[in-house]
GUTITI-694817 format. One record per residue (C-alpha): x, y, z; residue number from 1; residue in three letters; chain. Coordinates in nm, 4 decimals. Example, Ala and Ser with C-alpha at 12.3 -4.5 7.8 and 13.67 -1.06 7.14 Angstrom:
NODE       east      north         up     n   res   chain
NODE     1.2300    -0.4500     0.7800     1   Ala       A
NODE     1.3670    -0.1060     0.7140     2   Ser       A
***
This chain:
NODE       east      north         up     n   res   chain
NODE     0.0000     0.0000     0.0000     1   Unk       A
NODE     0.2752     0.2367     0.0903     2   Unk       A
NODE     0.4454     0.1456    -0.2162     3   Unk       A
NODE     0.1622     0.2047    -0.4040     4   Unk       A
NODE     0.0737     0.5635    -0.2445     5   Unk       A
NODE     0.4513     0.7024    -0.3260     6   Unk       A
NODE     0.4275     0.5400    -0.6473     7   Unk       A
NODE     0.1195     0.7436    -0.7148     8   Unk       A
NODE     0.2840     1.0541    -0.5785     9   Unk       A
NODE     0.5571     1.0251    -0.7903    10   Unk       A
NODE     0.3838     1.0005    -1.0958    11   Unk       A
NODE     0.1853     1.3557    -0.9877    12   Unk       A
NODE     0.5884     1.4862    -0.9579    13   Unk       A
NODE     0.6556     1.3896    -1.2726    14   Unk       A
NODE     0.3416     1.3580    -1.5063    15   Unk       A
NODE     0.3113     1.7402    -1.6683    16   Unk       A
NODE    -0.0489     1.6043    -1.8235    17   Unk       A
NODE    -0.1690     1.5791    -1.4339    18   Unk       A
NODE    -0.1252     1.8713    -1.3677    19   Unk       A
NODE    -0.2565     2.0215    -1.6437    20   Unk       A
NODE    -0.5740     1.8808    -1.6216    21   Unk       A
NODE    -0.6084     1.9572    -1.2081    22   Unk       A
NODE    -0.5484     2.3104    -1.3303    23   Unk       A
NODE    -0.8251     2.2873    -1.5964    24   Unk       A
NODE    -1.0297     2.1705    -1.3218    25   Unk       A
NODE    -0.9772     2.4216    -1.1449    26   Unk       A
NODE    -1.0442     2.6885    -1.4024    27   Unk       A
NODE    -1.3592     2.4966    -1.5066    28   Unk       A
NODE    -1.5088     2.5233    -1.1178    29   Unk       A
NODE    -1.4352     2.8646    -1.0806    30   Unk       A
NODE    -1.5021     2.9691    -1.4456    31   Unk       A
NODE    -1.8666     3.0738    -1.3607    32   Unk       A
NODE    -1.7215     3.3034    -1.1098    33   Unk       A
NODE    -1.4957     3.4867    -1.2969    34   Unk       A
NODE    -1.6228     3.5404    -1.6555    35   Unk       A
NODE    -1.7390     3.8349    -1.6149    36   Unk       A
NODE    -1.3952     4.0109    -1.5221    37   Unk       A
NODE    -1.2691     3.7657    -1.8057    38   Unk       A
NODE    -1.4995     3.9815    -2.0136    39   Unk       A
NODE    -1.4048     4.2979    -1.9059    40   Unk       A
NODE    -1.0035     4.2549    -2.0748    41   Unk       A
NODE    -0.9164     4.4945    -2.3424    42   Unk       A
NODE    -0.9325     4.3328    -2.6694    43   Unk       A
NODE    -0.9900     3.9557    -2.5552    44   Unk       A
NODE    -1.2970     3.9818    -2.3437    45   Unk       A
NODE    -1.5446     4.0327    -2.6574    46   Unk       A
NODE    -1.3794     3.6379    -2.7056    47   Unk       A
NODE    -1.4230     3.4786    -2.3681    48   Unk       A
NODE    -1.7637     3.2545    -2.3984    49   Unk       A
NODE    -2.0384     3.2898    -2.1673    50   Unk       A
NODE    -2.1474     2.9937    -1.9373    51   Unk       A
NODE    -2.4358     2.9172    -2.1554    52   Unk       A
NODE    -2.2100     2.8648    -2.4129    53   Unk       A
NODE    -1.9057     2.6689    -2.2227    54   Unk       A
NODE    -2.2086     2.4090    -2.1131    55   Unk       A
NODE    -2.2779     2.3283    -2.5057    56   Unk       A
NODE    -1.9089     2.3141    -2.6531    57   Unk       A
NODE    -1.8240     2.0477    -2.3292    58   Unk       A
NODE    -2.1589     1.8659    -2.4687    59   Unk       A
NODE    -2.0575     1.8470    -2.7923    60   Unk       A
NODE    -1.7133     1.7225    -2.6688    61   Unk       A
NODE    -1.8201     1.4585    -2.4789    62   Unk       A
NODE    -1.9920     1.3153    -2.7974    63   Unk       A
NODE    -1.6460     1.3874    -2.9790    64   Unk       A
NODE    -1.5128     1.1425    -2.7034    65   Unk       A
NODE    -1.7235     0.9113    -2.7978    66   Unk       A
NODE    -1.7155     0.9041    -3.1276    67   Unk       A
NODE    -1.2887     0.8635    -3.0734    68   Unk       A
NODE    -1.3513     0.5296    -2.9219    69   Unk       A
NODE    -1.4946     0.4100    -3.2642    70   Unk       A
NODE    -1.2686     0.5860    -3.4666    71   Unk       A
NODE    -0.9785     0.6504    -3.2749    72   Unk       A
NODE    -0.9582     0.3429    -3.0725    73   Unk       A
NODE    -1.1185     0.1357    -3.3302    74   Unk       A
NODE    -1.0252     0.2792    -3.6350    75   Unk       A
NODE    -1.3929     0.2483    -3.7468    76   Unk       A
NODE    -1.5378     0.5098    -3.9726    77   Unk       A
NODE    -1.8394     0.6283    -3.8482    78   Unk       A
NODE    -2.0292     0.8632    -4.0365    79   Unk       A
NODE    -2.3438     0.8515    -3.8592    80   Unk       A
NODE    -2.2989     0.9399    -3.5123    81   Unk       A
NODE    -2.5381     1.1778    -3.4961    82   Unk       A
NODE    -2.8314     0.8963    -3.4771    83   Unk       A
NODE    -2.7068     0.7884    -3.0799    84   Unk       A
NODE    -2.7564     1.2166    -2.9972    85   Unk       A
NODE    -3.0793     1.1824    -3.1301    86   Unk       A
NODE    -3.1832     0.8689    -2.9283    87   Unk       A
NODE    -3.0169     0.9901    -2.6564    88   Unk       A
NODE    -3.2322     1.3134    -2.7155    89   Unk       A
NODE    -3.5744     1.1585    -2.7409    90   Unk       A
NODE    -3.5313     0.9055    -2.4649    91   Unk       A
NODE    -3.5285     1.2500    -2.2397    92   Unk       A
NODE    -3.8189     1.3462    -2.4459    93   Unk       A
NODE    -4.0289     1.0624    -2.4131    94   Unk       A
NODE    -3.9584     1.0180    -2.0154    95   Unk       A
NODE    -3.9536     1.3439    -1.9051    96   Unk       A
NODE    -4.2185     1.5557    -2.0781    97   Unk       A
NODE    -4.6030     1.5526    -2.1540    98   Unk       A
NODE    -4.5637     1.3603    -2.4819    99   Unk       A
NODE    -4.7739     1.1053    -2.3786   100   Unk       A
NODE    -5.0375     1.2585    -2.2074   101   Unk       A
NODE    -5.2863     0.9639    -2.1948   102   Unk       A
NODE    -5.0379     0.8286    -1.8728   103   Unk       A
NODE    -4.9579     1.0543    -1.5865   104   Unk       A
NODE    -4.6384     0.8434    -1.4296   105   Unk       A
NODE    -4.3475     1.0253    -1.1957   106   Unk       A
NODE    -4.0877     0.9035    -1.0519   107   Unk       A
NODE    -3.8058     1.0758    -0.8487   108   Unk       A
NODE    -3.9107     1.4129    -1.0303   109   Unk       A
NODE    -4.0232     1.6244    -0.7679   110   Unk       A
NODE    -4.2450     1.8164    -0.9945   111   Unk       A
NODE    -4.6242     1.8329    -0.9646   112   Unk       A
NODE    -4.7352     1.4784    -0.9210   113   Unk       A
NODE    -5.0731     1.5363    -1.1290   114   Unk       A
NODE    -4.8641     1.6652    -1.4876   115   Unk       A
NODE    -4.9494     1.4050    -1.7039   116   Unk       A
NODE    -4.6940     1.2162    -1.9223   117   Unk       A
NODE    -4.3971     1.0238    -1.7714   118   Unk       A
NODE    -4.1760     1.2058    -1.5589   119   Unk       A
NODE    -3.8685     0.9970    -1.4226   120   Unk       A
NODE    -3.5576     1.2406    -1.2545   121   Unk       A
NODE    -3.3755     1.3470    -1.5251   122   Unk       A
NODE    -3.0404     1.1440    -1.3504   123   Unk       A
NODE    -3.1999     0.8537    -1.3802   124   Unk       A
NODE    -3.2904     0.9210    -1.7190   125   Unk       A
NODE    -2.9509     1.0124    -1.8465   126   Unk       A
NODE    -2.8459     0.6422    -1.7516   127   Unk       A
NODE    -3.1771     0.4692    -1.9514   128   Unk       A
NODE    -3.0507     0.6890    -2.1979   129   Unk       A
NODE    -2.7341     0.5610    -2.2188   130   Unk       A
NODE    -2.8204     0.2091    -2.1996   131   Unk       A
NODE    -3.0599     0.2170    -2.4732   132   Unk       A
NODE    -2.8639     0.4245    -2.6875   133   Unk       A
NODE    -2.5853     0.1438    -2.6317   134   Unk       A
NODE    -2.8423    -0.1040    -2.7348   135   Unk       A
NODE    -2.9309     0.1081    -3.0673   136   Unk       A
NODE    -2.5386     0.1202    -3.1654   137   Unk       A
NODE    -2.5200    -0.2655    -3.1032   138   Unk       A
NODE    -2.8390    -0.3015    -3.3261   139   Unk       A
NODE    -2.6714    -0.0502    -3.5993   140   Unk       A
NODE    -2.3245    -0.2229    -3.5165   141   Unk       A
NODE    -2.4203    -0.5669    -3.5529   142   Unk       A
NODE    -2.5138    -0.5587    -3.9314   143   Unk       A
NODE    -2.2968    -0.3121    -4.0831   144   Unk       A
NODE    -1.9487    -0.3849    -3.8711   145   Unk       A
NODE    -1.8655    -0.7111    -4.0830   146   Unk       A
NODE    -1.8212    -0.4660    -4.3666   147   Unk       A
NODE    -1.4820    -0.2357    -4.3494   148   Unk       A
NODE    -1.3181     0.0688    -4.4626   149   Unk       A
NODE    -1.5211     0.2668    -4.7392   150   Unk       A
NODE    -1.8072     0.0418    -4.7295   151   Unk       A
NODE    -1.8758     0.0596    -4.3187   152   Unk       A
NODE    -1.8619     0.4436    -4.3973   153   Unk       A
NODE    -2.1217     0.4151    -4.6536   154   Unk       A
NODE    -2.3569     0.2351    -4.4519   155   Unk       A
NODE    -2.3282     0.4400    -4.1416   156   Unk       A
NODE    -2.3722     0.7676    -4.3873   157   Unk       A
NODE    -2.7301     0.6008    -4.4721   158   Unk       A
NODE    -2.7913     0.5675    -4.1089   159   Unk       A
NODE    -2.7058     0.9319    -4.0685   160   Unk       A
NODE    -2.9354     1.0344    -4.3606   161   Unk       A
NODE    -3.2442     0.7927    -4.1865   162   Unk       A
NODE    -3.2463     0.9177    -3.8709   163   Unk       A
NODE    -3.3412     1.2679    -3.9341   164   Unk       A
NODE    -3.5914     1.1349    -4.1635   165   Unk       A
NODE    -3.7106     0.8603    -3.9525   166   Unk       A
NODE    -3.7710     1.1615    -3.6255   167   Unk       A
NODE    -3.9277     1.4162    -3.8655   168   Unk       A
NODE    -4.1901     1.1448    -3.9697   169   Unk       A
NODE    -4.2517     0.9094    -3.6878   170   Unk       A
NODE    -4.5558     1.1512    -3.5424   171   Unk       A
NODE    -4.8277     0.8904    -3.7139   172   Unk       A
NODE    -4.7061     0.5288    -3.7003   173   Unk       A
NODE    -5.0114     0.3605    -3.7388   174   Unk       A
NODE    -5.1945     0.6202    -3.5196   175   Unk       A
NODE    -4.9035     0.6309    -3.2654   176   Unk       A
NODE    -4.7342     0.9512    -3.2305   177   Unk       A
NODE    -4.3443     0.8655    -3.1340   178   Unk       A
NODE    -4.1539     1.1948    -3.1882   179   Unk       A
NODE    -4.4225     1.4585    -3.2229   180   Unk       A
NODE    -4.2564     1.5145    -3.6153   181   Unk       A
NODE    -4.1296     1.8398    -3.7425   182   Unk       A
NODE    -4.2282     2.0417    -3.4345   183   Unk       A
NODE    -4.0157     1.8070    -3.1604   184   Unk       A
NODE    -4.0971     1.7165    -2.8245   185   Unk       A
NODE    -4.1244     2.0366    -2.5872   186   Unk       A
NODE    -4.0884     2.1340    -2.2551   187   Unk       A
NODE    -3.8515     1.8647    -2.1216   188   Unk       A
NODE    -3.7786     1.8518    -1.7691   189   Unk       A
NODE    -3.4885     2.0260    -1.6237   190   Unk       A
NODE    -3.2344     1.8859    -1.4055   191   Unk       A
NODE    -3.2218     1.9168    -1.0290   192   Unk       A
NODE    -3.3088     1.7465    -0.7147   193   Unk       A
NODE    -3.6305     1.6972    -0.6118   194   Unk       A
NODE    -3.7533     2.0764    -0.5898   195   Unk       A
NODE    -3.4499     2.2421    -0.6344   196   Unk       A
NODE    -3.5283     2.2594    -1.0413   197   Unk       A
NODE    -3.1959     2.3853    -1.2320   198   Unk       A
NODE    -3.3838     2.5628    -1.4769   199   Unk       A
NODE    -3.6271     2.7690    -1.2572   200   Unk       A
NODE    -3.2738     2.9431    -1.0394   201   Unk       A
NODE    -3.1389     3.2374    -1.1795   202   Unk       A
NODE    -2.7652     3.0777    -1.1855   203   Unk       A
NODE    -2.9349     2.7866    -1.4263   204   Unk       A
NODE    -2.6678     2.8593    -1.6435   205   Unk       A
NODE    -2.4242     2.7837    -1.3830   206   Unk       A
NODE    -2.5563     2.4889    -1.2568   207   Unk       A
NODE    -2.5855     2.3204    -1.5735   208   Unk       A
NODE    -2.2156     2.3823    -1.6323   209   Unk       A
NODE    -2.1243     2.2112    -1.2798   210   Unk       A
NODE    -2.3126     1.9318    -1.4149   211   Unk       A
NODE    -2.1620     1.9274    -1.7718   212   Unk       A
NODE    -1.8218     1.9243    -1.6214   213   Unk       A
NODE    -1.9020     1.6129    -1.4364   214   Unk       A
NODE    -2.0168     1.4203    -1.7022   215   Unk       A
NODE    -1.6842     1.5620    -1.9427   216   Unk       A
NODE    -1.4718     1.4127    -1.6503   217   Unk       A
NODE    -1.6764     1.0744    -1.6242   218   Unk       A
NODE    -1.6515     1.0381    -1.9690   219   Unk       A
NODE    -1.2753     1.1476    -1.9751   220   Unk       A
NODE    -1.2036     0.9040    -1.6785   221   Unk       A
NODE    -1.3677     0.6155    -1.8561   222   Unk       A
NODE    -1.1486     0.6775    -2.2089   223   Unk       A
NODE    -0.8091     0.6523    -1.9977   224   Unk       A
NODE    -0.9742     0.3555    -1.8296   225   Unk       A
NODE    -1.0258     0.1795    -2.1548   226   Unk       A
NODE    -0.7850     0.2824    -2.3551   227   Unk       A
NODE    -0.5044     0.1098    -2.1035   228   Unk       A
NODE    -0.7662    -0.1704    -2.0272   229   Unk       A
NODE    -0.7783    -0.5252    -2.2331   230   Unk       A
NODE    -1.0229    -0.4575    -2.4444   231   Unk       A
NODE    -0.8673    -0.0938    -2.5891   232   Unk       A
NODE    -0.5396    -0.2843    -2.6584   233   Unk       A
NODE    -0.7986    -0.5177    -2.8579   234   Unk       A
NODE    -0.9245    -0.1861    -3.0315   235   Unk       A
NODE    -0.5707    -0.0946    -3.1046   236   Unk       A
NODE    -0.4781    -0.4076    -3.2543   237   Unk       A
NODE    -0.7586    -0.3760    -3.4906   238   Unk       A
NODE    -0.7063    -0.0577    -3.6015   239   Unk       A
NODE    -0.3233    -0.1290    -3.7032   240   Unk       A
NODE    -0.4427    -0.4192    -3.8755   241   Unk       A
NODE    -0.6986    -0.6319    -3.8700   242   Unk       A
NODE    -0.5769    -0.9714    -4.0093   243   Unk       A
NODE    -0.2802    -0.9607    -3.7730   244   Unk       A
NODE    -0.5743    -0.8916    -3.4811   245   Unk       A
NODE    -0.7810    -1.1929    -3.6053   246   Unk       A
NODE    -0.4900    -1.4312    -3.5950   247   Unk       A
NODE    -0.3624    -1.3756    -3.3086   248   Unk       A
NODE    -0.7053    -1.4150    -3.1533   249   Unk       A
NODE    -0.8767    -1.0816    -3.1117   250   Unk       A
NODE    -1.2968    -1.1391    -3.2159   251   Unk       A
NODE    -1.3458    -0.9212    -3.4346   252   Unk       A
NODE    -1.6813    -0.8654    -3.4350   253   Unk       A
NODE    -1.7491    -0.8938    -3.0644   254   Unk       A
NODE    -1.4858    -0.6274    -2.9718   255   Unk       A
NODE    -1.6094    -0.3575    -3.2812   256   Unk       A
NODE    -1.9263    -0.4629    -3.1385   257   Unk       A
NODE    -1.8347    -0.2938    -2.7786   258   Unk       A
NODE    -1.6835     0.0119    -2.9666   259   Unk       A
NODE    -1.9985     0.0782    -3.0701   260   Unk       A
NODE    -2.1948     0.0446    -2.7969   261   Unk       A
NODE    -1.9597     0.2181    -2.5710   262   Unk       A
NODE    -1.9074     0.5234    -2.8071   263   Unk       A
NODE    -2.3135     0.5122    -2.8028   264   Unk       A
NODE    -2.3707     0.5318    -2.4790   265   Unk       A
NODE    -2.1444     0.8341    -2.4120   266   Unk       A
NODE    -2.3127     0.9765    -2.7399   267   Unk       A
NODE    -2.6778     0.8977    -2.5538   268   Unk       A
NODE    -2.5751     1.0859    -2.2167   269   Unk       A
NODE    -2.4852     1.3827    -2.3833   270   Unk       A
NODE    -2.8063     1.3847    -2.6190   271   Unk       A
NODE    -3.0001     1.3622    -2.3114   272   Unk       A
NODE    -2.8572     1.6186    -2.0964   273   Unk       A
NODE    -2.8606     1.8209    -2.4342   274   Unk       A
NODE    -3.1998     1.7879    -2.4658   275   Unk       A
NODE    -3.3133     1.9150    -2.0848   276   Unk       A
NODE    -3.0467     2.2295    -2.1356   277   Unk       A
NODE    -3.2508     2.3366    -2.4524   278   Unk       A
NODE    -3.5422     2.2118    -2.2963   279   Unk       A
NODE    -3.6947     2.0006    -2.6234   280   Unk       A
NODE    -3.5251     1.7529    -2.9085   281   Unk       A
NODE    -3.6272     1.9159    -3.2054   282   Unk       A
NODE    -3.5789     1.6799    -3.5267   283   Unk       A
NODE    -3.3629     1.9766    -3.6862   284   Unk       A
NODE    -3.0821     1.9271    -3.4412   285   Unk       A
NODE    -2.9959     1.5624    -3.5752   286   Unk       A
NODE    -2.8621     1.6736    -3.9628   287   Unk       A
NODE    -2.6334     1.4842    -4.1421   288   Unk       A
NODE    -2.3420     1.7747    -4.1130   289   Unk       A
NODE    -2.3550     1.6749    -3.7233   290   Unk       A
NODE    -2.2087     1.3873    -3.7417   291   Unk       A
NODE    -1.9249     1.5639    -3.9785   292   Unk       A
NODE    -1.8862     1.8280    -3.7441   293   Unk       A
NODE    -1.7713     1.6022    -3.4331   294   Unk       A
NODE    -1.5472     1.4128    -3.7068   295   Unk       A
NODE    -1.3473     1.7147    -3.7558   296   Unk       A
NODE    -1.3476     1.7385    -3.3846   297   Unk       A
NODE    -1.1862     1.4234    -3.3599   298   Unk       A
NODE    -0.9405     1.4907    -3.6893   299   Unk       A
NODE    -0.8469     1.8275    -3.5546   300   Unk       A
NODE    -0.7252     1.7461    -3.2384   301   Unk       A
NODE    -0.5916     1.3762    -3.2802   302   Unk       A
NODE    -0.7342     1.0933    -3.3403   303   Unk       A
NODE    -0.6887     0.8354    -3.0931   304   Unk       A
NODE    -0.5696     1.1313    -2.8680   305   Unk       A
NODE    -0.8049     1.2165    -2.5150   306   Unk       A
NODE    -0.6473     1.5208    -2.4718   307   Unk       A
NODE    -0.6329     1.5860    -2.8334   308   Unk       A
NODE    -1.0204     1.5122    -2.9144   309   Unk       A
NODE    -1.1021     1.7408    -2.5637   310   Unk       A
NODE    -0.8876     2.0373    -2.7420   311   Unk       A
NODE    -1.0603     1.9936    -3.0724   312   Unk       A
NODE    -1.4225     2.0210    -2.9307   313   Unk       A
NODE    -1.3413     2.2797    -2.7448   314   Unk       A
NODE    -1.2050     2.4775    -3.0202   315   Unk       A
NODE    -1.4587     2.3884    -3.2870   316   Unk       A
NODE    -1.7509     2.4157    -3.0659   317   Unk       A
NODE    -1.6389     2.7663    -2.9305   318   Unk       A
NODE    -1.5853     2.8629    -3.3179   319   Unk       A
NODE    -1.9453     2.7101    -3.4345   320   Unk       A
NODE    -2.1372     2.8871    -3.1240   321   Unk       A
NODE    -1.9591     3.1759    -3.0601   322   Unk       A
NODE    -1.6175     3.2313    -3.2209   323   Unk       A
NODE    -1.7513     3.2621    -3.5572   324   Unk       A
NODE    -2.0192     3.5135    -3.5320   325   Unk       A
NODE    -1.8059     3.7404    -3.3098   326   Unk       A
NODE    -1.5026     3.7355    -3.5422   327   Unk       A
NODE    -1.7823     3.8594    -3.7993   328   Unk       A
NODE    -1.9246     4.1728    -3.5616   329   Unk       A
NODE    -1.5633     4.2637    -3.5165   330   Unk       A
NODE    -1.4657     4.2024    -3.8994   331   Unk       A
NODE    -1.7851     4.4419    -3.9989   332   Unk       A
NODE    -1.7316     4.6902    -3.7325   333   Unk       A
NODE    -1.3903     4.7384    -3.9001   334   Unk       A
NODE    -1.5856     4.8189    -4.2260   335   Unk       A
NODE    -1.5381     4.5344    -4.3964   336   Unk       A
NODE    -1.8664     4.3422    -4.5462   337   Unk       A
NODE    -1.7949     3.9590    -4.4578   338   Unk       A
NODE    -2.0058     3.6969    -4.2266   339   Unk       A
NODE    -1.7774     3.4496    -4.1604   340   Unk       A
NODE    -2.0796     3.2257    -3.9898   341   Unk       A
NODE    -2.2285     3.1763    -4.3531   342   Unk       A
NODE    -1.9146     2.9889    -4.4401   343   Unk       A
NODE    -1.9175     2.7888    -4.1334   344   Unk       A
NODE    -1.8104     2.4388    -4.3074   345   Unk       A
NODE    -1.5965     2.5729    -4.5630   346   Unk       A
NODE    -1.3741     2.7385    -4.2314   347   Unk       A
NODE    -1.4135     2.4096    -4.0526   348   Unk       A
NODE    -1.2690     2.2135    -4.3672   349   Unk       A
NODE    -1.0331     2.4527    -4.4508   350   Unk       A
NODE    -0.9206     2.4236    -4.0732   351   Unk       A
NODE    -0.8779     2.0483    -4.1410   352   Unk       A
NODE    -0.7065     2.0730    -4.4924   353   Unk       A
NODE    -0.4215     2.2765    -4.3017   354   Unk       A
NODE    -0.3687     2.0559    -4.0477   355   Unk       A
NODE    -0.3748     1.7653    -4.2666   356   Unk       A
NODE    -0.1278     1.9406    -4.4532   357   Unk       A
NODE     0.0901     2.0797    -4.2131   358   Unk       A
NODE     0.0169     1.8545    -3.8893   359   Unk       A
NODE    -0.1137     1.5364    -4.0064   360   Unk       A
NODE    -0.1428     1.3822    -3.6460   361   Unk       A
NODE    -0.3615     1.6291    -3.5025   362   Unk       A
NODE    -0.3031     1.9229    -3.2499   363   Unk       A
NODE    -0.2002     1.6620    -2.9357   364   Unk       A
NODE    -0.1530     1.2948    -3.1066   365   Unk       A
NODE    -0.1081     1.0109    -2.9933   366   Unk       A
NODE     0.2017     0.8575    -2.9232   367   Unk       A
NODE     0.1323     0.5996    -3.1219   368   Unk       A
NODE    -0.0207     0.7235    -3.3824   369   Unk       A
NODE     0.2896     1.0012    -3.4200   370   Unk       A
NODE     0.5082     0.7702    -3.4666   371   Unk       A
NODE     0.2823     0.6098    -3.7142   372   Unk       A
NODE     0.2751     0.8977    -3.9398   373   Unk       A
NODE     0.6112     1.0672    -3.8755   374   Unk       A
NODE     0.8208     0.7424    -3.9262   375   Unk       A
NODE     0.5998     0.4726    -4.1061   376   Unk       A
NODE     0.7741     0.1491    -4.1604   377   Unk       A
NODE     1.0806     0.2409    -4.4185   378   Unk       A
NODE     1.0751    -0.0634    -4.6589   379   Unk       A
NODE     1.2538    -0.1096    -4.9688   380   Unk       A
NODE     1.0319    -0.1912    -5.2495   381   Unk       A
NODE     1.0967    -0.5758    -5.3769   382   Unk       A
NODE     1.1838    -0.3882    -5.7373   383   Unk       A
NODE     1.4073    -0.1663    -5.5702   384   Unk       A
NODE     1.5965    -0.5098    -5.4282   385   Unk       A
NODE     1.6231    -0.6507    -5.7534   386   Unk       A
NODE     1.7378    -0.3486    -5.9352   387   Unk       A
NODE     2.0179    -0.2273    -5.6619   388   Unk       A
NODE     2.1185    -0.6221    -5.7108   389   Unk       A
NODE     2.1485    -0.6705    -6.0750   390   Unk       A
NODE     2.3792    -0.2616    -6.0521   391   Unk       A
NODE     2.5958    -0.4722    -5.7510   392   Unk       A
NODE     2.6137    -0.7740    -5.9880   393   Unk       A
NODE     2.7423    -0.5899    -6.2692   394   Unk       A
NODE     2.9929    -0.3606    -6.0844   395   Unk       A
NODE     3.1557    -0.6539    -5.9469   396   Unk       A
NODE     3.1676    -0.8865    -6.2988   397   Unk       A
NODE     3.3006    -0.5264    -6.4236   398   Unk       A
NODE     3.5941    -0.5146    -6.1470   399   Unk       A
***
């Protein structure tokens, strides 16, 4: 145990990446408290996000996260992550809400106990919504991960391209009214504790941030976990190559299988909380250019990379909810007629074309994966061996 203790101790000494994150900790407690003097700096205060915003870029980071299991652990490419956020999104909708007003059920809520619809406590909901989006991505993952490289991407593109389909149109299944079509589902429950209600406080903002931070450092916790556990090394392994994985034992199947369960549960959490933050799942949050979007994420920063995927959220999500449209004010204050926020995507790819250019590996890679890219394997073509021995040949018969 002692051992064990100074062990621990000495990593904190020497670890730089430990510290580091206790300070953005840190910051990320007391951030509520001091963005408004952040604000108030000459020249970089217009730039500092408010808490409203912080709580949706570490949303949309935690999916990022989970999306880097499947294709940064994994190496599988998933174009249609987008579908777990909207299950995630509409299991908050359809147990905490007055969609189906024919039952009046609560449960742990702490709201009026004569609202009708289902009303479970929105923690307990975030876990059914995990667990059943986890059931949806081994249902997705169980038919389409025996296929690999262009044609898994193809596939999960469909899926992307049904789901938002599927939600707009599923208000009349045979008389049953699942996702209340174009309009969404609306009012969903807030968070809280019994009838201390985030939403109804005047620091709801705040609170919801506290909350989003836990669930970032969950997830965060749980992608170190795995990545250094059996089954990540099993991940690995696939993703360097496949046939070597298979022969040396590794199921295939069984282990992409968890990837994509695991990414979708992580996926379903955050389309949940998501949901009771805006307070509906509306069918035009799920697009397509979603899914894309938290790609990029994963691109931009490293894939493969914790740190690297947290950086690239952060930075892309600031840029698609804030950044962007305040770069434009201060672009057309200056006199100049340009709205950068109307060429959102064509930014966000030329963001990616750079670094794919000029940092292939992402902003913090991967060990790994650095040394992947940066060295490669350096052999000589079987021509190459021929040709330099028929030139050695003939110098010698020449001498």
């Amino acid at each position: 145990m002692g051992e064990g203790f100074q062990g621990v101790l000495q990593r904190l000494r020497t670890d730089r990446s430990w510290w580091i994150a206790c300070a953005l900790i840190g910051l990320g407690v007391l951030y509520p408290f001091i963005v408004e003097y952040l604000q108030d700096i000459p020249l970089i205060g217009d730039f500092v996000p408010r808490t409203g915003s912080m709580v949706v870029m570490i949303i949309v980071t935690m999916m990022a996260l989970g999306l880097n299991i499947v294709v940064g652990y994994a190496g599988l490419l998933d174009l249609g992550y987008v579908a777990f956020y909207a299950a995630g999104a509409y299991t908050a909708g359809w147990l905490a809400s007055l969609h189906f007003e024919e039952i009046s059920f609560h449960l742990l809520s702490g709201g009026d106990g004569d609202e009708p619809g289902i009303h479970l406590s929105l923690w307990l909901v975030l876990i059914i919504a995990g667990a059943f989006t986890a059931a949806v991505g081994i249902a997705i993952g169980l038919p389409t991960l025996r296929l690999r490289g262009d044609y898994l991407a193809i596939v999960t593109l469909g899926f992307g391209e049904i789901v938002p389909q599927f939600v707009r149109n599923a208000d009349n299944i045979g008389g049953f009214d699942l996702t209340a079509g174009t309009f969404g589902i609306a009012p969903i429950d807030s968070l809280g504790f019994g009838s201390f209600v985030f939403r109804e406080q005047s620091n709801k903002d705040d609170l919801y941030f506290w909350s989003a931070m836990g669930l970032l450092l969950f997830t965060v916790f749980c992608c170190i976990r795995l990545r250094d556990s059996r089954l990540g090394r099993a991940w690995i392994a696939i993703r360097e190559d496949e046939t070597a994985a298979a022969a040396m034992g590794v199921p295939l199947m069984r282990t992409k299988t968890w990837s994509y369960a695991i990414g979708a549960f992580f996926g379903g959490i955050a389309g949940a909380f998501f949901a009771s933050f805006r307070a509906g799942a509306f069918p035009a949050d799920f697009f397509f250019n979603f899914s894309i979007f938290l790609l990029c994420m994963v691109i931009l920063g490293g894939m493969g990379s914790i740190w690297g995927v947290f950086a690239g959220g952060m930075i892309l999500g600031y840029l698609n909810i804030e950044g962007l449209s305040t770069i434009g004010s201060k672009v057309q204050d200056a006199g100049l007629n340009f709205d950068p926020t109307k060429y959102q995507f064509g930014i966000y790819g030329a963001i990616i074309v750079a670094m794919m250019i000029f940092r292939p590996t992402g902003l913090i890679p991967e060990r790994r994966h650095k040394i992947e890219l940066e060295e490669g394997v350096h052999d000589t073509p079987f021509y190459d061996v021929q040709t330099e021995g028929t030139l050695t040949d003939r110098d010698m018969s020449d001498d």
